[in-house]
N, C-alpha and C positions, 0 to 999 in steps of 0.2 A: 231164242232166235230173233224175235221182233226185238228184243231191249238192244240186242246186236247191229241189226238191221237200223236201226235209230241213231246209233252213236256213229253208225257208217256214215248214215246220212249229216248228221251233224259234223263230221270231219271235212265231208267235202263240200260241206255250203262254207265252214272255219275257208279253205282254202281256196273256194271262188272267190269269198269275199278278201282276201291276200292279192290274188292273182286284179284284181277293180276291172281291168278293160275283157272284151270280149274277147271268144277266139277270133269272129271273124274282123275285129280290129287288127288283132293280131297279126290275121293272113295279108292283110292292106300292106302293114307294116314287114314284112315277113322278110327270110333271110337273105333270099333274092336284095330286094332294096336294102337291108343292113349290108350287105357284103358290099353293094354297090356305094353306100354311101362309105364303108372304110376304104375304098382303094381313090374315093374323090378326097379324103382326108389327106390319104398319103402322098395323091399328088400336090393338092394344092394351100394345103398347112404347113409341110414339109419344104426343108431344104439340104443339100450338101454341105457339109463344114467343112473345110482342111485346114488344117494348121499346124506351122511349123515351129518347134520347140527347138534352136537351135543347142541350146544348153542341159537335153536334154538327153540319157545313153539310151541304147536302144534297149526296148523293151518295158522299159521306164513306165510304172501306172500312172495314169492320168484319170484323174476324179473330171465329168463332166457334169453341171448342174444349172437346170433353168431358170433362171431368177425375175423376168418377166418374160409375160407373153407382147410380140407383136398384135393378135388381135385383141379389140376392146371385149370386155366381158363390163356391163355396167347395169346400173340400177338409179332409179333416183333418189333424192338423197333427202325429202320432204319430210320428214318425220325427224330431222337432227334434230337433239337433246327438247323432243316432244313429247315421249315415253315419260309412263308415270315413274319412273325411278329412277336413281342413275345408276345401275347395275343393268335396269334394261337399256339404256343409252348407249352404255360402254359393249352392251353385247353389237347395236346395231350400228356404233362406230368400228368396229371392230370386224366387223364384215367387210367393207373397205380395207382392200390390202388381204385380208387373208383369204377372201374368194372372187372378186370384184375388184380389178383396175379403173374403173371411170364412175364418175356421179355426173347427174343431169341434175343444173340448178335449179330452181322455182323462178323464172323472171318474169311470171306473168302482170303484166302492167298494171291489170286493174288493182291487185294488191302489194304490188310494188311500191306503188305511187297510189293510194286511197286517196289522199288529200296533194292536192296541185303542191309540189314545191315542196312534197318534206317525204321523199322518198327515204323506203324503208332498209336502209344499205348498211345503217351499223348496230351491232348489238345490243342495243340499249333498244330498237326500234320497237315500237306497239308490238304484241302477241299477235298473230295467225295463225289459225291451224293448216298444217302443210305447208305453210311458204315460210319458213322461218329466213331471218337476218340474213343477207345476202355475205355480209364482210367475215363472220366466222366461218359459213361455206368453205370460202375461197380459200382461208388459214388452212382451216383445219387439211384440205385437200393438197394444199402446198406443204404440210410440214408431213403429209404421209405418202408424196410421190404420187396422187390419185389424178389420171386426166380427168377434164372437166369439159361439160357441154353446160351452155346457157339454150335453156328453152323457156322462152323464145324472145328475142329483140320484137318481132308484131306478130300477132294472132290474128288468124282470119274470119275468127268470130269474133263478131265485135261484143256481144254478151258474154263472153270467156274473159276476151283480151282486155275490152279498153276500161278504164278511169270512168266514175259515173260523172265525173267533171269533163268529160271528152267534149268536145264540139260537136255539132252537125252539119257545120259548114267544113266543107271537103277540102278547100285552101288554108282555111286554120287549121282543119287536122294534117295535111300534108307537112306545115310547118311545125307541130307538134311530133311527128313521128319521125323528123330530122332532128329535130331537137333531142329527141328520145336516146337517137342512136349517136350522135355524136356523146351523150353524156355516158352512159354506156362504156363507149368506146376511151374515152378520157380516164374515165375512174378506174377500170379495170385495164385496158390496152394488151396486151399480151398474155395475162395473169390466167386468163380462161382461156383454153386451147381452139375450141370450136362450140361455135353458137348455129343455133338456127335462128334462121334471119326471118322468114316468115314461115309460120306452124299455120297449116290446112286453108289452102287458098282459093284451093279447086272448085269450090260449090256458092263462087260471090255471091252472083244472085239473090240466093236465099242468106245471106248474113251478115246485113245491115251497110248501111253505108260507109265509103271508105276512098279515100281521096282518088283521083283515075287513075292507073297505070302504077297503083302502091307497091304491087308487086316487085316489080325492075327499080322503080325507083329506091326503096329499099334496101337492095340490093347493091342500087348505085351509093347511095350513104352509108352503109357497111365499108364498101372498099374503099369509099376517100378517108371515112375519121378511122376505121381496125387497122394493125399493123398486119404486114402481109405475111406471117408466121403464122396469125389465126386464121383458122380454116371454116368456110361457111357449107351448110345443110341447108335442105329444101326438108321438109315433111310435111308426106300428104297422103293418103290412103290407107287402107286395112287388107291384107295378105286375105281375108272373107270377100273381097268385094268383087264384082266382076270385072272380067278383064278387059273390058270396052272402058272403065272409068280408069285403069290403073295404065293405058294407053293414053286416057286424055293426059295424065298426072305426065308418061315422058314425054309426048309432047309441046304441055308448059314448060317443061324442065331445058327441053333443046332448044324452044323458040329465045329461054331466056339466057341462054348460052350463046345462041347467034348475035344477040342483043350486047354481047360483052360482059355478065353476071358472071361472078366468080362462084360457079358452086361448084364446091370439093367432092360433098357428097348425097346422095337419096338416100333420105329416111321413108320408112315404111312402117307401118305399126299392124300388130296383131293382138287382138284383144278378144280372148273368151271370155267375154262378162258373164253372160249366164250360165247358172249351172247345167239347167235344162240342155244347152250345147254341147255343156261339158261330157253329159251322158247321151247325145245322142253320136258323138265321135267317138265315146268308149263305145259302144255300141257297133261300131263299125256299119253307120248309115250314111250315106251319101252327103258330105260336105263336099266344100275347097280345101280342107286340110286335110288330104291327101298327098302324097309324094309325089306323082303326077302331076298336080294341081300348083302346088307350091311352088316344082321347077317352073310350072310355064308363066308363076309369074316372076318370080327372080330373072328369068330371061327377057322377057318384057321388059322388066327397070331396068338389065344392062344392054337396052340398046341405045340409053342414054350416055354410054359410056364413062359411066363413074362409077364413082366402089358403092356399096349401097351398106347402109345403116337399118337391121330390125330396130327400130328405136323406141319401140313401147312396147312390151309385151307383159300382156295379162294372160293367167291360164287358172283358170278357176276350177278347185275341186266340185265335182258333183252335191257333197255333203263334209258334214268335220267327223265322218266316220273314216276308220281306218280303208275302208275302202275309197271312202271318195279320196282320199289324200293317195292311197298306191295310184288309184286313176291320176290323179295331179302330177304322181313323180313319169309315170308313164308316159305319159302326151308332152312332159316336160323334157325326158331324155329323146323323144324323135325328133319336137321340132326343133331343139337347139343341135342338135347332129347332122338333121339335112340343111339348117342354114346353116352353121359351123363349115360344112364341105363343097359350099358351093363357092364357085372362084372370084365370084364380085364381092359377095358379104364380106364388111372388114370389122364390123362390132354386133352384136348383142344386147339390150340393157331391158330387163326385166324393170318393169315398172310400178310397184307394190308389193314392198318388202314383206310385210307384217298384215296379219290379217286384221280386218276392222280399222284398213290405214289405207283406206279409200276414199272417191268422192261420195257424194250421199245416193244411194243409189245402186251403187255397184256391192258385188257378194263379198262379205265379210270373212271370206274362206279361201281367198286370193293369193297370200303371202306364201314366201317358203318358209315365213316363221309364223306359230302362233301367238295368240296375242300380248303372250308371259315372256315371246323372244325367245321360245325352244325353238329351235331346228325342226322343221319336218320332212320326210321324205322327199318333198322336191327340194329341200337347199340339198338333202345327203347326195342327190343325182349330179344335180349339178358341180357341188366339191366332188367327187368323184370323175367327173369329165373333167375339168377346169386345172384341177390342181393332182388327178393322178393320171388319167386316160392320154389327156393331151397336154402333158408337160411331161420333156424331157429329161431324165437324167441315167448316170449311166456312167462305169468305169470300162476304161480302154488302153492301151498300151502305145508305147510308142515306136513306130514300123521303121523298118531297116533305112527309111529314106528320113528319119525325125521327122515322120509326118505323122499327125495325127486326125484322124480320118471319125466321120461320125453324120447322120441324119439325125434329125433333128424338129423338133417345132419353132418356128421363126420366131425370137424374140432375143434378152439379152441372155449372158451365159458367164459362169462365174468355173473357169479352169483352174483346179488346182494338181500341183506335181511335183513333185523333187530333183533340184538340181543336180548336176555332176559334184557340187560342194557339200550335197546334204542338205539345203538350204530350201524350204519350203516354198512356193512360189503361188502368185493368185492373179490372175489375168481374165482382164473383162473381156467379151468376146462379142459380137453380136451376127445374128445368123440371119 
């Protein structure tokens, strides 16, 4: 009976440790908010299609299949051909396009431009780790269809952002950060979709000097030298912080709207750096990352009235135990679900692909892959929302009016059907 009583007990620690997060996480998250967050899915990811097949009889099958998505699902892209192999390269190219629509470039200035005048833009440029060659970037992304964000044209810390050649005189750097942006603008011009124009602005005070009024002005030298096809971001806050700072953030954002600034969109980032956080949310203890929590600050950022951008997100397993990793796919399928279904979010981008492909400092157990570029439990979550949960496909028939009738997730759509001649047919669609 004890030998019994022992393998009992052994089965159900095997299967706590399966299950990572708590129950009362669980009840946080519970069926109540999942059922709520599926019908905010289906309203506001969703759309109507109809279409009419004139050359089609009735009854006639029609094959429907979603071939991209409308919203951004992205990641950054810092690590290209940095892996020790190229078998691991080809795995982490290869993640673009088959789970991920967008990459975030590396533009950060200070290792952009190391030395005044011999900026690091084509592939031959000196090694960095994390900031590789800006000009293969931009290829590689262009011959695989991947939208692109440049992050970021100026950083608001100036020990992040700037050049150890930067000036300290505020009128040289003024003219320096026009200079910045017009060159930018010239080399690349349409080639990158959407940049952020200045990355965390919010907390000057504390982060070093910086010519007056960079912010707007910035902004203003984005719009005269970018073509007006490229679309600009603001990033600035953490989905953790409180919501007296993430009101100052709309704030800035509408003064510099009244100002005439073209911002498209609000970036927000969320980043579980430490593990210790990681376990005190499986834990189901009193954070902001809650469901509660979360909407009231997504509603905050849209009183700015723009789409908003998760545009950094870090989720750190507890441990490189199968449990800490089931926690990691866990807290990774809620918060990409409640921001997924809410009506401003238009993108995603996970920000630390691979684990130990961080900055120095940050948990080495971060990635949806490990460090060999296996898949772990959070990439299986997310390919399973991304590419099954919430992509459409789906055969239908053609109704007594040659209409073809269908809901849908918003993006493009690839119909295929047979004519009255027998004659296979393939029509792009977009929803």
């Amino acid at each position: 009976m004890r030998k019994l009583l022992m393998i009992c007990a052994s089965l159900m620690a095997v299967s706590a440790s399966a299950q990572g997060v708590s129950e009362k996480y669980r009840a946080i998250w519970g069926d109540s908010v999942q059922m709520s967050i599926d019908r905010q899915i289906e309203k506001n990811r969703k759309a109507d299609a109809v279409i009419r097949l004139k050359d089609a009889a009735v009854g006639t099958e029609v094959k429907v299949e979603q071939t991209s998505h409308e919203f951004i699902f992205g990641s950054n892209i810092f690590l290209y051909g940095q892996l020790d192999s190229p078998e691991k390269n080809r795995r982490y190219e290869a993640t673009f396009g088959e789970l991920f629509n967008s990459a975030t470039l590396p533009f950060y200035w200070k290792t952009l431009e190391p030395v005044k005048g011999q900026p690091r833009y084509a592939a031959d440029s000196p090694y960095e780790y994390r900031r590789p060659a800006i000009d293969p970037l931009v290829d590689f992304c262009e011959q695989k269809g991947i939208h692109m964000k440049g992050h970021a044209m100026i950083y608001g810390i100036r020990s992040w952002g700037h050049p150890t050649w930067m000036s300290d005189d505020r009128k040289v750097m003024e003219q320096e950060f026009e200079a910045h942006i017009k060159e930018l603008a010239k080399r690349y011009k349409g080639r990158i979709h959407n940049w952020d124009v200045v990355n965390e602005c919010l907390n000057q005070a504390n982060r070093g000097i910086m010519p007056d009024d960079y912010t707007y002005k910035s902004w203003s030298w984005a719009m005269k030298y970018f073509p007006k096809s490229v679309t600009f971001n603001s990033n600035e806050c953490d989905m953790r912080w409180d919501t007296q700072r993430i009101r100052r953030y709309v704030e800035i954002v509408r003064d510099l709207v009244d100002r005439g600034a073209k911002i498209d969109y609000m970036g927000i980032q969320m980043h579980i750096l430490r593990p210790k956080l990681a376990s005190t949310i499986a834990a189901g203890e009193p954070t902001t990352l809650n469901p509660e929590e979360i909407w009231l600050r997504l509603n905050i950022l849209s009183e700015a009235e723009r789409p908003i951008f998760v545009s950094e997100v870090t989720i750190s397993a507890t441990d490189d135990s199968d449990e800490g990793r089931a926690i990691q796919k866990e807290l990774t399928r809620n918060l990409y679900r409640i921001w997924f279904c809410h009506p401003r979010v238009a993108g995603i981008t996970w920000w630390n692909m691979v684990d130990g492909g961080a900055v120095a400092g940050e948990p080495s157990y971060s990635g949806i892959f490990d460090m060999n570029m296996n898949p772990k439990p959070s990439y299986e979550i997310l390919d399973q929302l991304i590419n099954e949960e919430w992509t459409t496909r789906l055969s239908t028939t053609v109704g007594d009016d040659q209409v073809v009738s269908f809901r849908g997730f918003r993006g493009n759509y690839k119909i295929t059907y047979t004519n009255r001649k027998g004659e296979q047919k393939n029509i792009d669609y977009k929803l």
